[in-house]
C-alpha positions as CSV (number, residue, x, y, z in Angstrom):
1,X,3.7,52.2,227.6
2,X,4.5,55.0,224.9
3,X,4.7,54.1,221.6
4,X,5.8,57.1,219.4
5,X,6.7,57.3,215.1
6,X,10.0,59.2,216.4
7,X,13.1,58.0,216.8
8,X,13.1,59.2,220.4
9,X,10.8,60.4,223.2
10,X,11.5,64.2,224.3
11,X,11.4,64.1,227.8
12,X,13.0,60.1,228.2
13,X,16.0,58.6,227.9
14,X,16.5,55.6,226.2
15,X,18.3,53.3,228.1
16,X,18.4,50.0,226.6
17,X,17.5,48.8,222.6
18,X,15.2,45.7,222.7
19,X,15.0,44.9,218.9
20,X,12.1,45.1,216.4
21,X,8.8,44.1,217.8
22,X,5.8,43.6,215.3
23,X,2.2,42.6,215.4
24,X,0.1,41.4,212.2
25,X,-3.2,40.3,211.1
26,X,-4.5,38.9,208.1
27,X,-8.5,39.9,207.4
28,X,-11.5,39.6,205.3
29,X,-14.3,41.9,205.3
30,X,-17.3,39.2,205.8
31,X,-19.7,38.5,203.1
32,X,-22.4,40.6,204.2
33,X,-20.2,43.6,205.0
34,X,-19.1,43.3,201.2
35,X,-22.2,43.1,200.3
36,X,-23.6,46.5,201.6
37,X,-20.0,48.1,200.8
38,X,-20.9,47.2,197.3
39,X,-24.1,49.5,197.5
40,X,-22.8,52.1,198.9
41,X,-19.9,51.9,197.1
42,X,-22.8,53.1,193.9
43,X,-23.7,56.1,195.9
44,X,-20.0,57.2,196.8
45,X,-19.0,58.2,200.7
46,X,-17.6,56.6,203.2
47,X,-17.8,52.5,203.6
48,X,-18.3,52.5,207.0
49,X,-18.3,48.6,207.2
50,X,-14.5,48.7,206.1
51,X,-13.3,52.0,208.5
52,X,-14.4,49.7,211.3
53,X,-12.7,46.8,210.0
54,X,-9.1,49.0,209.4
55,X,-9.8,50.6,213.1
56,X,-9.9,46.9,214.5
57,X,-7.0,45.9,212.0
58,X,-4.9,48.3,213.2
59,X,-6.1,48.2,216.9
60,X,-5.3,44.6,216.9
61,X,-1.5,44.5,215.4
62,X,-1.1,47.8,217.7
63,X,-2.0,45.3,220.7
64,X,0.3,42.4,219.0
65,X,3.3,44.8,219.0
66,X,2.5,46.2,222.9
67,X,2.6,42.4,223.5
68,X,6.0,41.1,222.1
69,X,7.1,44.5,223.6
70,X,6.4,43.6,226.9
71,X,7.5,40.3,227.1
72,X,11.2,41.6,226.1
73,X,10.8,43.8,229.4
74,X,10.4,46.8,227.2
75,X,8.2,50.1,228.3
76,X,8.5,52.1,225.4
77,X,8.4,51.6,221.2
78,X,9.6,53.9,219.1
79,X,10.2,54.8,215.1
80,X,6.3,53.0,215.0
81,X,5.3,52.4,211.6
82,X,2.3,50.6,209.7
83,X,1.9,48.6,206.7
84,X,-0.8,47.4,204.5
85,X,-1.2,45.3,201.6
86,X,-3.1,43.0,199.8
87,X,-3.1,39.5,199.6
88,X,-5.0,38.2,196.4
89,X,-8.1,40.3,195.7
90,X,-10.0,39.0,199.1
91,X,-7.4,39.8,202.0
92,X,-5.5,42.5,203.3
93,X,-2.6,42.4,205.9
94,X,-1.9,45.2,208.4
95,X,1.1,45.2,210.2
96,X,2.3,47.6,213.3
97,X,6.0,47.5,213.7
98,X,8.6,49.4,215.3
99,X,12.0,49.5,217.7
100,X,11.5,48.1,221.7
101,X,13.4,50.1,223.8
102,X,13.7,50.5,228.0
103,X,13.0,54.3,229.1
104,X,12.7,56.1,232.2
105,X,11.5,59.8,232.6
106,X,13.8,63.0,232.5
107,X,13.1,64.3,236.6
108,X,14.7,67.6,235.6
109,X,13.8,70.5,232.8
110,X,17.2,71.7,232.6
111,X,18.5,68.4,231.3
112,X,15.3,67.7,228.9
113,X,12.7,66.9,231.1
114,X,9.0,68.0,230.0
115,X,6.0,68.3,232.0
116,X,5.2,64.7,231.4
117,X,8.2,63.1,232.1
118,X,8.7,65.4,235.3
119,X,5.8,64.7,236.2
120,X,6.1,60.6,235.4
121,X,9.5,60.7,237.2
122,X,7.9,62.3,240.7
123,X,4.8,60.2,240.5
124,X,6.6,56.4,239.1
125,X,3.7,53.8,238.1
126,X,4.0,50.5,239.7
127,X,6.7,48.3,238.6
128,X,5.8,45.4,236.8
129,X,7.9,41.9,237.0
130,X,9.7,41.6,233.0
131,X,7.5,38.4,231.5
132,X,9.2,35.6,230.5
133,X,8.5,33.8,227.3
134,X,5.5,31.7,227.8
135,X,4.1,33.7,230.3
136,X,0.9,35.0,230.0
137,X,0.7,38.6,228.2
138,X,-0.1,41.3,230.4
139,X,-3.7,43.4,230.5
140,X,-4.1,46.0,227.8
141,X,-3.1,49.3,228.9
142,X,-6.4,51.1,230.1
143,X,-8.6,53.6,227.5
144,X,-6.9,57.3,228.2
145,X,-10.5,58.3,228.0
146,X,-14.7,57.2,227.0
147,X,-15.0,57.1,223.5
148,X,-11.5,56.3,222.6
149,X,-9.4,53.4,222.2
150,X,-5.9,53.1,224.4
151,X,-3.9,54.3,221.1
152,X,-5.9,56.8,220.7
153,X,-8.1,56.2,217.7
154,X,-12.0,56.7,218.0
155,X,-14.0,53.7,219.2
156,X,-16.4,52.6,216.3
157,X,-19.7,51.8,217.4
């Protein structure tokens, strides 16, 4: 699965437009977390109560949107965007949204192929049956690397 903030993938070819596909959460730092925010909030620097909860936030929606994707048959999301905001003085909403499109991989660097899409084009990943609505989602795609979450955003400990 790619999902990109461009309005197209250098090296793919869009083939079909899926529609928007979104994933949102609503969260609450708990009331301990606010509590130690609150202290260090007196001394200045990072709150690293609240990075972890907007890492999860956003890891979560990213997840949600991969999801809804999938189900449609899609492989790809483009024009990926976020949005934040705040609901009442306790919650705040994140929300991962974008376009579901169908790709496949340019074979051929004379008609816009790039390394990774010549190489995804030689070497095809496994097909995987569309899912039908109701059907359960499908795994999460596997961590590139240790250390890092699939979307690429560091792993908080």
């Amino acid at each position: 699965m790619l999902i990109v903030t461009t309005n197209s993938i250098p090296g793919y070819k869009i083939d079909a437009v899926l529609g928007e596909v979104m994933g949102m959460t609503v969260r609450s730092a708990n009331f301990g977390a606010n509590i130690v925010a609150g202290f260090k909030a007196l001394g200045g620097g990072e709150i690293k109560q609240y990075t972890d909860l907007v890492y999860d936030s956003r890891n979560q929606v990213m997840q949600r949107m991969w999801e809804m994707c999938a189900q449609r048959g899609g492989n790809a999301i483009v024009a990926m965007r976020f949005d934040t905001g705040d609901i009442g003085q306790t919650f705040s909403e994140v929300c991962a949204y974008g376009t579901a499109v169908v790709v496949h991989p340019i074979a051929d660097e004379a008609s816009g192929g790039t390394a990774q899409s010549i190489n995804e084009a030689r070497n095809p990943a496994p097909a995987q049956a569309p899912q039908q609505p109701g059907a359960p989602t499908p795994p999460a795609p596997p961590a590139p690397q240790p250390g890092v979450t699939p979307y690429g955003y560091p792993q908080q400990s």
